[in-house]
C-alpha positions as CSV (number, residue, x, y, z in Angstrom):
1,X,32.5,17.5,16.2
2,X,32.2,19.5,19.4
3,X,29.3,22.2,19.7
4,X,28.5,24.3,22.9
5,X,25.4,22.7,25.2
6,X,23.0,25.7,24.1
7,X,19.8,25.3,22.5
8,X,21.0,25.1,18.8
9,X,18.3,25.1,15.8
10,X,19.0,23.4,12.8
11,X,19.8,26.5,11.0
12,X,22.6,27.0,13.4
13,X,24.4,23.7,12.2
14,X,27.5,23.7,9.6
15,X,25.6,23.4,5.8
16,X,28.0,20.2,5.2
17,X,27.0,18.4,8.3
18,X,23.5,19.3,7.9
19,X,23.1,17.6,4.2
20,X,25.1,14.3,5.4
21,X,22.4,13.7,7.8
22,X,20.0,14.8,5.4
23,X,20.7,12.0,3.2
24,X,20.7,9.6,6.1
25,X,17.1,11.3,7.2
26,X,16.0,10.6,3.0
27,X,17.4,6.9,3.5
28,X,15.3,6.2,6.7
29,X,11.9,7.4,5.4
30,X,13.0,6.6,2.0
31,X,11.8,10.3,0.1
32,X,13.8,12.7,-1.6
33,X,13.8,16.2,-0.2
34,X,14.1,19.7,-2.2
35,X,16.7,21.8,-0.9
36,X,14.5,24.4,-1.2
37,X,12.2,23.4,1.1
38,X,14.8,22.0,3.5
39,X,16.3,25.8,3.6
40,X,13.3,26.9,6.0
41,X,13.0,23.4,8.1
42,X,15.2,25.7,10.5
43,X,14.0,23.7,13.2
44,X,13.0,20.1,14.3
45,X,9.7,20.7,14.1
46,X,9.5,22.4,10.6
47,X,11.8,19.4,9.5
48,X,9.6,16.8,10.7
49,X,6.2,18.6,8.8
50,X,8.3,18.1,5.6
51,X,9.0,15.0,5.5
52,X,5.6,13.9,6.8
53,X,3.7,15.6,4.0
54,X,6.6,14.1,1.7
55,X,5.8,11.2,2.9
56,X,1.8,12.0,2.2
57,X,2.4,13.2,-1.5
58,X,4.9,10.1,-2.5
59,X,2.2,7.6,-1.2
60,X,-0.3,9.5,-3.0
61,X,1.3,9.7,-6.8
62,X,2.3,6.1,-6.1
63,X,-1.2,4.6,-5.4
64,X,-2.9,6.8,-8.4
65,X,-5.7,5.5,-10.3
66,X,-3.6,6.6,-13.3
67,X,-0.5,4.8,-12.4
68,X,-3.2,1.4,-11.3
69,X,-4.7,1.7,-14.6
70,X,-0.4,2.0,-16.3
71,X,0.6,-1.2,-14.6
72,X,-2.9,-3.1,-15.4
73,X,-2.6,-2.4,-19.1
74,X,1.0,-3.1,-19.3
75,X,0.8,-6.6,-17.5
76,X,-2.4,-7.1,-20.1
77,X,-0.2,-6.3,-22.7
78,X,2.3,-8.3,-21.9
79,X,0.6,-11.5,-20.6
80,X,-1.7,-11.3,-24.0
81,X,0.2,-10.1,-26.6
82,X,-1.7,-7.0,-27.9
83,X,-0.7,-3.8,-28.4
84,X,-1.0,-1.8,-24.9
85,X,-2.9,1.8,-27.1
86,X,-5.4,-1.1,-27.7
87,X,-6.7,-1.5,-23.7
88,X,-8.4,1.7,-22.4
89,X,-10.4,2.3,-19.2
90,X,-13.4,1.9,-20.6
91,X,-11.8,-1.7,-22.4
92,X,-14.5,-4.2,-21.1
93,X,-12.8,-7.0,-18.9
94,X,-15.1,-9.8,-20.4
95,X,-13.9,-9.2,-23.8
96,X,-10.1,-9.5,-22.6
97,X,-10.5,-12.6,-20.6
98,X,-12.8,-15.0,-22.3
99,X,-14.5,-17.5,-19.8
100,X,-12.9,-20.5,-20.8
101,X,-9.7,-19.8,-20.3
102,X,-10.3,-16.7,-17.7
103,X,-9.0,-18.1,-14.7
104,X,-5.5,-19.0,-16.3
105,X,-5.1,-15.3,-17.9
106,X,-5.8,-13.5,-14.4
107,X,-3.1,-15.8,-12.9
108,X,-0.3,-14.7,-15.6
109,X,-1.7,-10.9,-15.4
110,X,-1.1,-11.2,-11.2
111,X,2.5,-13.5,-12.1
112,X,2.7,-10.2,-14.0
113,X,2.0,-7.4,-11.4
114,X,3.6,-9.1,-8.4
115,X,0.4,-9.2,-6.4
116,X,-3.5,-10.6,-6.6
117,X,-5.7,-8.4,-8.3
118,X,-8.9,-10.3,-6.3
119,X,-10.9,-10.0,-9.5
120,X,-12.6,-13.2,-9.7
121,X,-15.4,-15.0,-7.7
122,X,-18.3,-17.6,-7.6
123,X,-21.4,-17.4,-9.2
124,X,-23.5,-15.7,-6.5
125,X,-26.3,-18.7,-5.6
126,X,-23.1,-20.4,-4.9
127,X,-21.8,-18.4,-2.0
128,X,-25.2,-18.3,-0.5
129,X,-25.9,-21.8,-0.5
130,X,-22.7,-23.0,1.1
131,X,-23.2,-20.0,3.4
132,X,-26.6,-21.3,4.3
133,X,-25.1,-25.3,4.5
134,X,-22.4,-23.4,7.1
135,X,-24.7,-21.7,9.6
136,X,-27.1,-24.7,9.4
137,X,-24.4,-26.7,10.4
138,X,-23.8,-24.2,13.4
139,X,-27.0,-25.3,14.2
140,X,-26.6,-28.6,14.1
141,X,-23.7,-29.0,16.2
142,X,-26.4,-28.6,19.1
143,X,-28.1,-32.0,17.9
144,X,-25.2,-34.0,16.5
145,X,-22.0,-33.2,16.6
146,X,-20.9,-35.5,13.8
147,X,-23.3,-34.3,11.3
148,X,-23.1,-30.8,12.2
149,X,-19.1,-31.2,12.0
150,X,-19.8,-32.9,8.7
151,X,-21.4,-30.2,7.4
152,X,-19.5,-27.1,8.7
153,X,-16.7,-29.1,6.7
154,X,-18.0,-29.6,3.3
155,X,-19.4,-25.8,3.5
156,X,-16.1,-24.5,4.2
157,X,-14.4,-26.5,1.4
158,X,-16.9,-26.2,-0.6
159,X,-16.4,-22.0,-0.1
160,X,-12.7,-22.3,-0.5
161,X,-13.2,-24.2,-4.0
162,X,-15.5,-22.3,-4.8
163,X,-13.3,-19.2,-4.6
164,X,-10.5,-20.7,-6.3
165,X,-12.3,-21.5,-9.4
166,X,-15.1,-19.1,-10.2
167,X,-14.9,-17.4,-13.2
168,X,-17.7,-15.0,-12.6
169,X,-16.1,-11.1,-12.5
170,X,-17.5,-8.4,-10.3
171,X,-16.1,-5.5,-12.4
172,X,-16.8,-4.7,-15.7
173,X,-14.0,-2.7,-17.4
174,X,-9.7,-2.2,-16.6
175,X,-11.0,1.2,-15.2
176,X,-13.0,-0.4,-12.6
177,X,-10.2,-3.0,-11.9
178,X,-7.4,0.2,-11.8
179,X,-9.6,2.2,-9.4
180,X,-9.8,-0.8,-7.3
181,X,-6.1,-1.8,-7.4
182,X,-5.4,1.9,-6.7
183,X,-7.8,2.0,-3.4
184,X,-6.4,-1.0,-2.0
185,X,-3.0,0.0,-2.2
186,X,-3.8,3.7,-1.3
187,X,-5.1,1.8,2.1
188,X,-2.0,-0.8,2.2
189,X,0.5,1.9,1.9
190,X,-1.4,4.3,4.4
191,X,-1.2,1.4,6.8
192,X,2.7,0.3,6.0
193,X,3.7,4.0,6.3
194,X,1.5,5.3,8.4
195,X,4.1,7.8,10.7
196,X,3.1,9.9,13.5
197,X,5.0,13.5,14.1
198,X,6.4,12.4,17.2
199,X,8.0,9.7,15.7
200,X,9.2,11.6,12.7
201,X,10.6,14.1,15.3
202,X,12.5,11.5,17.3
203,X,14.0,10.0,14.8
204,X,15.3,13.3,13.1
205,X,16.8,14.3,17.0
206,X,18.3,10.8,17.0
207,X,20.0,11.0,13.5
208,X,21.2,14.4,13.7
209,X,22.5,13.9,17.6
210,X,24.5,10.8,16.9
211,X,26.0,12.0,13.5
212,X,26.9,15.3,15.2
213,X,27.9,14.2,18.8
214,X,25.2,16.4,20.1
215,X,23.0,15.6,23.5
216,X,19.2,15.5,21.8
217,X,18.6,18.2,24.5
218,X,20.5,20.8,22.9
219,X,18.2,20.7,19.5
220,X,15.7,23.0,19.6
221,X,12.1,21.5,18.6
222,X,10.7,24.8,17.8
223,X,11.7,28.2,18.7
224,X,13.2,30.4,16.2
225,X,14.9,32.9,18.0
């Protein structure tokens, strides 16, 4: 496709080559953009503010406490065999997972969701006495290396074990749990998607320069006129 070297704005470019490279600009940031909206990204700079606040809002919906809580009780559901109208936010956690055979039914609820829901951990006196064993051992390094080594050992395995099989839980109902699950991936997903405007705006130039045979000098970033 041949164009003059002007300054062109994206409204200037043919409707037909404009969408293709639309939908290569929705594949790259993976969103879905209204042709509404698209209709006054005239320029580079308009275009790259949509998408970024697309971008914002998908992230958003998709890390809800509402859609946490969704998955929880589904994966409860499933993993237990109970009816999922049964398990509300306020459904205490203690009654659905039984100490004896708690650490087991966490493990199939996480098989379930794809991902660690970090819900369990030691009794508390626990913690602090291996934490106390470790920094002693710190100490002790200064006087004997063997016995200090010793003991930064058996605190640190003793931690780890620890870890792996308390059974004590932190949270007390599937609300708490979903309004943690959804603040940690709210975080995750900031961090994974996290897109600055210049980038947004390089990468727009880039697709719509080599799908169009156009030098990225010639698109204008934001004038109107």
């Amino acid at each position: 496709m041949s164009m003059n070297k002007k300054l062109i704005k994206l409204g200037d470019i043919d409707p037909l080559d404009a969408r293709r490279v639309m939908t290569k600009i929705e594949s790259s940031f993976n969103i879905k953009l209204d042709n509404e909206v698209l209709q006054e990204a005239t320029t580079v700079e308009k275009l790259s503010d949509v998408i970024i606040n697309k971008i914002s809002r998908e992230n958003g919906d998709a890390c809800s406490t509402q859609h946490a809580f969704y998955l929880l009780r589904n994966a409860i559901a499933n993993t237990k065999g109970i009816d999922k109208c049964s398990i509300t936010p306020h459904t205490k956690l203690a009654t659905l997972f039984p100490r004896d055979t708690r650490i087991q039914a966490i493990q199939k609820i996480e098989e379930d969701l794809g991902f660690e829901v970090d819900l369990l951990q030691p009794k508390q006196w626990v913690i602090i006495l291996f934490s106390i064993i470790l920094v002693a051992s710190f100490a002790g390094l200064f006087y004997s290396w063997l016995i200090g080594s010793a003991g930064i050992l058996v605190s640190v395995t003793g931690l780890k074990l620890a870890g792996k099989f308390g059974k004590e839980m932190h949270l007390k109902t599937v609300g708490d749990l979903a309004n943690k699950l959804s603040k940690e991936t709210r975080l995750k997903a900031k961090r994974e998607n996290s897109v600055s405007k210049q980038q947004v705006e390089q990468k727009v130039i880039e697709l719509f320069s080599n799908d169009l045979n156009l030098q990225p000098v010639v698109l204008r970033r934001t004038a109107n006129g």
